[in-house]
matplotlib code that plots the C-alpha trace (Angstrom):
import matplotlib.pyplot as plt

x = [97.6, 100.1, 98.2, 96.2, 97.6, 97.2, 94.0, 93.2, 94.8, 93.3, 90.0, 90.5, 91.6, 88.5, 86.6, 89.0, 86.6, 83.6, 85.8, 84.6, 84.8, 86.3, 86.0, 85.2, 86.4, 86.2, 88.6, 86.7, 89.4, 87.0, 84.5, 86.4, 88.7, 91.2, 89.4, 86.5, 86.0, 86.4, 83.5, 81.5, 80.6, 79.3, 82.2, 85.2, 89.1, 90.6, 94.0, 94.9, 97.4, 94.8, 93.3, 96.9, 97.8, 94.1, 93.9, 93.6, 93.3, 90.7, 89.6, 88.3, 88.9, 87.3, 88.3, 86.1, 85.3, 88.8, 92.4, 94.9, 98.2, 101.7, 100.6, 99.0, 102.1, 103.5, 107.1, 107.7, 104.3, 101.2, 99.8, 102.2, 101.3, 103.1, 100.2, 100.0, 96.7, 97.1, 96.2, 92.6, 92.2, 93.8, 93.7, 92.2, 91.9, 89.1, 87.6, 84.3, 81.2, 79.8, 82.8, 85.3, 89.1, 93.0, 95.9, 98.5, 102.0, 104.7, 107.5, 108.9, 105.5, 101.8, 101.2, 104.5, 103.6, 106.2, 103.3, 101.6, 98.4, 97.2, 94.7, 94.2, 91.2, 90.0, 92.4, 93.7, 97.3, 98.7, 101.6, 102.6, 104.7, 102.7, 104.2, 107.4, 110.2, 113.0, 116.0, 115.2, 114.9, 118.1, 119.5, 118.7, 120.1, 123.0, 123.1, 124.1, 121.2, 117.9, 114.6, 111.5, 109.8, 111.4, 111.3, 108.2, 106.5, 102.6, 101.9, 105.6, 105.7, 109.8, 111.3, 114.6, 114.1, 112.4, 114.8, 115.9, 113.0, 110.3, 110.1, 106.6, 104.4, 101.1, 99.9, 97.5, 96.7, 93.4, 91.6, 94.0, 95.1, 98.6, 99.9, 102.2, 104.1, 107.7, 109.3, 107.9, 104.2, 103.4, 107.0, 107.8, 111.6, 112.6, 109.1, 107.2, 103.5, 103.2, 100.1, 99.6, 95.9, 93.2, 95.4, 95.9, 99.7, 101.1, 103.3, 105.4, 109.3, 109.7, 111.7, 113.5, 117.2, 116.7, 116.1, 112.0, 109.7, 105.6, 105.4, 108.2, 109.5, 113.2, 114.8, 112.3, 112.8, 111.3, 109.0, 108.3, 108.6, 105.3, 103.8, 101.8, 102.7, 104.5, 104.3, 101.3, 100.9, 98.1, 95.1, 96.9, 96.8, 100.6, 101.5, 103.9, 105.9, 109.6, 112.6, 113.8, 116.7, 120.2, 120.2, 122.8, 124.7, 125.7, 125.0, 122.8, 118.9, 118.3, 114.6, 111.3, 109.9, 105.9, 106.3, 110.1, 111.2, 114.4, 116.6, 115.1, 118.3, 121.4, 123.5, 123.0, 126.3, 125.9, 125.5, 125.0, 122.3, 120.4, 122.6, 125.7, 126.9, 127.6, 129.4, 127.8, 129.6, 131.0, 130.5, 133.1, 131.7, 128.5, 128.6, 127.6, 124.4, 121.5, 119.7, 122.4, 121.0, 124.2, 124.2, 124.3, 122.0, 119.1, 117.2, 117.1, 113.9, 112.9, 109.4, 107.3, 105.7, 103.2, 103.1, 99.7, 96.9, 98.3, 98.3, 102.1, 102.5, 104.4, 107.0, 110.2, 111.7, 110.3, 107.0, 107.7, 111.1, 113.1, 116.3, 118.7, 115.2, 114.3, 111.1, 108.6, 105.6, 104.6, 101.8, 99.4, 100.2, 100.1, 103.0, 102.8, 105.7, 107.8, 111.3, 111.3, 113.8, 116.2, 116.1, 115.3, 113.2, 109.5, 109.6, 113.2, 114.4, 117.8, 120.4, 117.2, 116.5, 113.9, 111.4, 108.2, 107.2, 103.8, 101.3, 101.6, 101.5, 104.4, 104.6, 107.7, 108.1, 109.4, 113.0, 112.5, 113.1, 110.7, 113.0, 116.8, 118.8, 121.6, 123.0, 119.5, 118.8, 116.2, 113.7, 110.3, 109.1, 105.8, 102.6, 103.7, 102.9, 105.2, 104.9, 108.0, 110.2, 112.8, 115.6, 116.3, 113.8, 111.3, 108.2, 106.6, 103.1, 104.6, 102.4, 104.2, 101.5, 100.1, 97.6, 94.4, 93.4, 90.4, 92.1, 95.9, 95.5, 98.5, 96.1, 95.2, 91.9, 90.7, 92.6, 90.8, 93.2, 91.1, 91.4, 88.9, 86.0, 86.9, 90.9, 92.8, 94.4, 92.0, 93.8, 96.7, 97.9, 95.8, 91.9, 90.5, 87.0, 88.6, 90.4, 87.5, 85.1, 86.7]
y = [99.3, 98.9, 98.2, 95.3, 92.6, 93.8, 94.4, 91.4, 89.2, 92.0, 90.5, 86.9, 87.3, 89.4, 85.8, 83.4, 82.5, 81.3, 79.3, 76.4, 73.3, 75.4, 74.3, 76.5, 75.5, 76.7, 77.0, 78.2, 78.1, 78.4, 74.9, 73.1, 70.3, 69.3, 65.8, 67.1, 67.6, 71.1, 71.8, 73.8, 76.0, 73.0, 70.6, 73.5, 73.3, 73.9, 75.5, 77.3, 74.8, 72.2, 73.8, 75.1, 70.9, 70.7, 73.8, 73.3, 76.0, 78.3, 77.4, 79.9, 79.5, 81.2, 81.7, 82.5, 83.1, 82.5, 83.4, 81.8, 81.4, 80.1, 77.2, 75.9, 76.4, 73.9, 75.4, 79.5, 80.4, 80.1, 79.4, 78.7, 78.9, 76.5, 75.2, 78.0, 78.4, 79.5, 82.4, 81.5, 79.9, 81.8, 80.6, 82.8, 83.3, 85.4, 86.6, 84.5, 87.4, 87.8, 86.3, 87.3, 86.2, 87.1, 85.8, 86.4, 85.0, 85.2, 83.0, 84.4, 84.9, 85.5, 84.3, 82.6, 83.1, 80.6, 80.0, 81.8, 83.1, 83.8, 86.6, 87.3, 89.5, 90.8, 89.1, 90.5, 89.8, 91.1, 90.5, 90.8, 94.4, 95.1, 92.3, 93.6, 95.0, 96.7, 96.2, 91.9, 92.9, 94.4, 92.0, 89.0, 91.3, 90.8, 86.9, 84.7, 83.2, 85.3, 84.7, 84.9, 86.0, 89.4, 89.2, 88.2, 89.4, 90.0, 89.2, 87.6, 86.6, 85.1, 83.5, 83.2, 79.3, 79.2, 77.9, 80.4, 79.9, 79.6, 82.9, 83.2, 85.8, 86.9, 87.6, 90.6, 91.2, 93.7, 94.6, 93.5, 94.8, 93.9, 95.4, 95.3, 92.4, 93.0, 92.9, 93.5, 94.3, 93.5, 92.2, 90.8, 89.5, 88.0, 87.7, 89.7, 91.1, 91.8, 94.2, 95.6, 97.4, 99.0, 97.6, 99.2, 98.5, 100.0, 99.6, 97.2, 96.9, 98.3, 95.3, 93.3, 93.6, 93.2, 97.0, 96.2, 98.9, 98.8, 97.7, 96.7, 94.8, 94.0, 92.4, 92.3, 89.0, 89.3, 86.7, 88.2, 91.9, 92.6, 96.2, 97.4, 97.5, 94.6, 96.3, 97.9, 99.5, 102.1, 103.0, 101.5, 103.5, 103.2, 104.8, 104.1, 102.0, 102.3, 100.4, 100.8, 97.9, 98.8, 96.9, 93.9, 94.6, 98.2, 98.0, 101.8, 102.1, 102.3, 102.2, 101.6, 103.2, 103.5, 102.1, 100.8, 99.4, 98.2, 97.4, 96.5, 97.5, 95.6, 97.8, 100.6, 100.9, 98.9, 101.2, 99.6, 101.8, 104.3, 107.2, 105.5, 106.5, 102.9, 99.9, 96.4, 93.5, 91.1, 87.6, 85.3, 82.3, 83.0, 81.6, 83.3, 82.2, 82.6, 85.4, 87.3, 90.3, 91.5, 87.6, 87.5, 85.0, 87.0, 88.6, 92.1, 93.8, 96.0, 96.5, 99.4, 99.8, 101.9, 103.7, 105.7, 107.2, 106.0, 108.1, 107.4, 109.2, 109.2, 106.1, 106.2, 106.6, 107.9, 108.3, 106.5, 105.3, 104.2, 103.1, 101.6, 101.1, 102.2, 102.2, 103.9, 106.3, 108.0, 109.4, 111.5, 110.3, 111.9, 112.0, 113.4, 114.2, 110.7, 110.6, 110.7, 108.0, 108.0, 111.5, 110.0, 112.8, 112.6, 111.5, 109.6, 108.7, 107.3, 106.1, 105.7, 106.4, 106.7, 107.7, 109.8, 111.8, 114.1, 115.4, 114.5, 115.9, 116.2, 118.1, 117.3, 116.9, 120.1, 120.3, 117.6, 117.8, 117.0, 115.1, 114.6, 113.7, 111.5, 109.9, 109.7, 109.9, 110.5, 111.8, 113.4, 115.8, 117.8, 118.7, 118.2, 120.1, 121.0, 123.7, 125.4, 126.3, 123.9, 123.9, 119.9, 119.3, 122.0, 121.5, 124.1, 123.3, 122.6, 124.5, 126.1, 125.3, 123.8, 121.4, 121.8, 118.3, 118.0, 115.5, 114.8, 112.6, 110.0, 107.1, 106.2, 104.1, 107.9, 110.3, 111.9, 113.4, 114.5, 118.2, 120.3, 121.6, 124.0, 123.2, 124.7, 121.5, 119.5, 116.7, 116.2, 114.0, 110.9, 110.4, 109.2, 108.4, 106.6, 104.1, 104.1, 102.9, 99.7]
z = [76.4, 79.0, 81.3, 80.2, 81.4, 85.3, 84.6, 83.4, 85.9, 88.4, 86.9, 87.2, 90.9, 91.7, 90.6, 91.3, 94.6, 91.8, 89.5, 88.1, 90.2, 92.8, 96.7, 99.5, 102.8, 106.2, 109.3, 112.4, 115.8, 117.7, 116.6, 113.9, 114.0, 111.9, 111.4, 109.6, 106.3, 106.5, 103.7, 106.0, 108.5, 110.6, 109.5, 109.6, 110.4, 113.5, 111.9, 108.8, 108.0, 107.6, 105.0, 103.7, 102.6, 100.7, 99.1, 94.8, 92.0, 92.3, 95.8, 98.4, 102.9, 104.4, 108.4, 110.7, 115.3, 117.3, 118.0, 115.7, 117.7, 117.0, 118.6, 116.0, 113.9, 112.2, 111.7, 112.3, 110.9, 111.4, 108.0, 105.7, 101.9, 99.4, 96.9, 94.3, 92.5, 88.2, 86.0, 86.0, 89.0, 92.4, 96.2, 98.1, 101.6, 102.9, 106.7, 107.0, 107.0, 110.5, 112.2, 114.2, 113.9, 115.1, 113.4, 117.1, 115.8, 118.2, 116.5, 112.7, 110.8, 111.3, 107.2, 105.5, 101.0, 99.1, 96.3, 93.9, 92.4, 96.0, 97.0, 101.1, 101.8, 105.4, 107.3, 110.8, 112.0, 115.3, 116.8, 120.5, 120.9, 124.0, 125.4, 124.5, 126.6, 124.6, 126.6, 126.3, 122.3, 122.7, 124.5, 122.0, 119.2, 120.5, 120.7, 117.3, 116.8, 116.8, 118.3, 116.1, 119.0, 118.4, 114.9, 114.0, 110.6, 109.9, 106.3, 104.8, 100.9, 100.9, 97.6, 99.3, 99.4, 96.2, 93.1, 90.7, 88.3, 91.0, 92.9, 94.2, 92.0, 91.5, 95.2, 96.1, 100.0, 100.3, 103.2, 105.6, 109.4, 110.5, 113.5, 116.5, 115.2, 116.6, 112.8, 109.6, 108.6, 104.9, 103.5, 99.6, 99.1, 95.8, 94.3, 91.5, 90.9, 94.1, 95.4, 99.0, 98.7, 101.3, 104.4, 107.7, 108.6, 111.9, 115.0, 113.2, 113.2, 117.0, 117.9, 115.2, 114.2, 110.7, 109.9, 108.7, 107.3, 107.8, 104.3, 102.1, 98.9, 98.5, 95.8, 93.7, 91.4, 87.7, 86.5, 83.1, 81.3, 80.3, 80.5, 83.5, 87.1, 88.6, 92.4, 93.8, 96.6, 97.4, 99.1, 102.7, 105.9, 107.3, 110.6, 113.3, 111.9, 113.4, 114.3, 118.1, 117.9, 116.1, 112.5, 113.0, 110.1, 111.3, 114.5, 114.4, 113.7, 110.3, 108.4, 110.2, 107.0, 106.1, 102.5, 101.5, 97.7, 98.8, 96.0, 92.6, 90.9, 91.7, 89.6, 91.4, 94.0, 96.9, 99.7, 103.5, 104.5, 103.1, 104.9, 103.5, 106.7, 108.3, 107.4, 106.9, 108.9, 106.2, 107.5, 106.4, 106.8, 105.1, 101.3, 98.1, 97.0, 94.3, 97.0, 97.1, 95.6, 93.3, 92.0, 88.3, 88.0, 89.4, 86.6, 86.0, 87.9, 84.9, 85.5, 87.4, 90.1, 91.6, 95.5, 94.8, 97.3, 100.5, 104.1, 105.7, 108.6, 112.2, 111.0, 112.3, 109.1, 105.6, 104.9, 101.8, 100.8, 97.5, 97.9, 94.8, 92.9, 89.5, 87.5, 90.1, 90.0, 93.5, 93.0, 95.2, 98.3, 102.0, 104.2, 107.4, 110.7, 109.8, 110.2, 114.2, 114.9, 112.1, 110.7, 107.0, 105.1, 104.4, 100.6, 100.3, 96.7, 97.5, 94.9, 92.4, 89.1, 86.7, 89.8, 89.1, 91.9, 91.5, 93.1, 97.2, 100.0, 102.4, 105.4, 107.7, 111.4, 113.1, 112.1, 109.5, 105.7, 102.4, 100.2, 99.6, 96.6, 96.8, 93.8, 91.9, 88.2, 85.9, 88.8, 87.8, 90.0, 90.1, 91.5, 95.1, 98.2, 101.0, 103.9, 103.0, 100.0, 99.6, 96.9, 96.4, 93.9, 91.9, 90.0, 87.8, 89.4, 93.1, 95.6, 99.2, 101.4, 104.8, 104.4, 106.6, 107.5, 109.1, 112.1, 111.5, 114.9, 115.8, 115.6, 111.9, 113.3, 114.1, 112.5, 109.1, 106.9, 104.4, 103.3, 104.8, 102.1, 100.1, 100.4, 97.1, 97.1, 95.8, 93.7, 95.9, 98.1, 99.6, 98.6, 102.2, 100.0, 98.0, 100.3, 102.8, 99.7, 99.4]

ax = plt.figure().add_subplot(projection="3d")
ax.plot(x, y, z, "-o")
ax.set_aspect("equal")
plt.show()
């Protein structure tokens, strides 16, 4: 029974677009105008903010032909999401059938989430890395006051500004590309129920100073305690993600991580980094406020959440990463050669606890390492595979092998890391049927 209430809030999103009384409206670059009606096809949008200040419960945009710039922006993003939908009745934004779009941010964020109750499906967000030189990224690192122009996030859901008792919640993105944007690709801070499905997410994070990951959630911010997952994350293809700009605070690279949860447990002792090897710049003009993470008014993250089924391979850091985070079941997942820029292992549980870790498949970059254990509790581990024995953590059923993929290529968009037929693996790691069904 645990699980019942994401499924059934799983369910009500899946129909949220054929709620009663529900509006569809339409945002076409290309055609549309921001003086129509925006009802259809004919009569569309020009930007996704129009349709952003009309949006009601249970309404449906879709977007459709042309290149959505920061032009069109409003503030730092170009579609910024504040009306929430409800329990029966979620926003979603969905890619129009038969058209083509781009979401090209080049200021903070491609899509900015304050709201919730929001589902985005099929949407494409890419940044401008190849546009990119890193010594002017270094450079602005460097100056006080940064430029979202080397910082800029794909897909950004940010309760930071949100009071204390309206965090944003309830928000799935499925189906979604986000790549080359200079910081983060699919980020959650402060926010709750949060789930990151069937996405391709890479060459992210090259640029910013903020330390991103390809996908991550940090400091997670409880809305209730019922059973069931409150994070999802599986079925996403995550490569090359890395971080080539020293992280402000320490001034050294630190993360560019496939999949990061970042600090769901402020108890846990507040290292700077996940090496615990560099010390974080105090700022003594900066003021103590409700985001600071070790706040005492910031509810206690109890819940669980699930990394399952997903391919993380070639990021600059982990594979998958958990760092002061408890509650978390990592389950048949594929890691592949990650680690290349900051040394972090493959599968990283870091100053963690309660963490279930079973049946994936990790196989290091020459010279790198599975896993590590570094002031972790309560870790379950089991069922995993790895090319060569190692001593940090043991499973009755572990299996000392080398996976045969059929195509462990660089490039996600062509690699196939299925096992080939007739693998004695079958069961581990990634399904690539499974996330290609969707």
């Amino acid at each position: 029974m645990k699980n019942t209430r994401i499924i059934i809030l799983t369910l009500f999103a899946a129909v949220s677009g054929l709620s009663a009384g529900a509006t569809e409206w339409y945002v076409i670059r290309q055609t549309g105008d921001d003086s129509n009606s925006g009802r259809t096809e004919q009569e569309a949008f020009r930007t996704l903010q129009r349709a952003a200040d009309v949006v009601e419960p249970g309404d449906v945009v879709y977007i459709g032909n042309g290149v959505y710039t920061s032009e069109d922006a409003r503030d730092e993003a170009i579609l910024e999401i504040t009306r929430s939908g409800k329990p029966d009745a979620w926003i979603t934004w969905k890619a129009l059938k038969g058209h083509t779009h781009q979401i090209r941010p080049s200021d903070w964020s491609g899509i900015l989430i304050r709201a919730n109750y929001q589902i985005l499906d099929g949407l494409q967000v890419i940044g401008f890395n190849d546009n990119i030189a890193l010594k002017h990224a270094i450079a602005d690192a460097q100056k006080p006051q940064p430029d979202g122009y080397y910082n800029t996030n794909g897909i950004f859901v940010d309760g930071r500004l949100n009071a204390l008792d309206q965090k944003p919640h309830h928000i799935v993105i499925r189906n979604c590309t986000v790549c080359k944007c200079a910081g983060g690709g699919i980020t959650g801070i402060e926010m709750d129920y949060f789930t990151v499905e069937n996405c391709k997410v890479y060459n992210n994070a090259w640029f910013m100073r903020y330390a991103g990951s390809g996908i991550t959630t940090l400091n997670s911010w409880a809305y209730d305690h019922e059973p069931g997952y409150h994070v999802i994350i599986r079925n996403n293809l995550v490569w090359n993600n890395r971080c080539l700009v020293p992280w402000g605070k320490t001034g050294r690279l630190s993360d560019g991580n496939g999949i990061l949860l970042d600090v769901t447990d402020p108890r846990t002792p507040d290292l700077t980094n996940p090496d615990g090897d560099a010390v974080v710049k105090k700022d003594p003009k900066k003021k103590e406020s409700e985001i600071n993470p070790d706040d005492p008014t910031r509810p206690a993250w109890n819940n669980r959440a699930l990394i399952a089924n997903n391919v993380s391979v070639y990021n600059g850091g982990s594979g998958i990463h958990v760092f002061r985070t408890s509650h978390v079941d990592i389950l048949n997942n594929t890691t592949y050669w990650n680690g290349s820029s900051v040394d972090y292992e493959e599968l990283f549980p870091n100053t963690s606890r309660d963490v279930v870790i079973r049946d994936n498949i990790m196989v290091p970059r020459p010279g790198g390492r599975v896993t590590s254990n570094n002031r972790n509790s309560e870790i379950v581990w089991d069922g995993n595979v790895y090319p060569e024995e190692q001593q940090v953590f043991k499973g009755e059923h572990d299996i000392i092998a080398t996976p045969d993929f059929v195509d462990p290529y660089l490039d996600l968009n062509r690699a196939d890391f299925r096992l080939r037929k007739g693998s004695p693996l079958k069961g581990k790691g990634a399904d690539f049927k499974k996330i290609y069904q969707n």
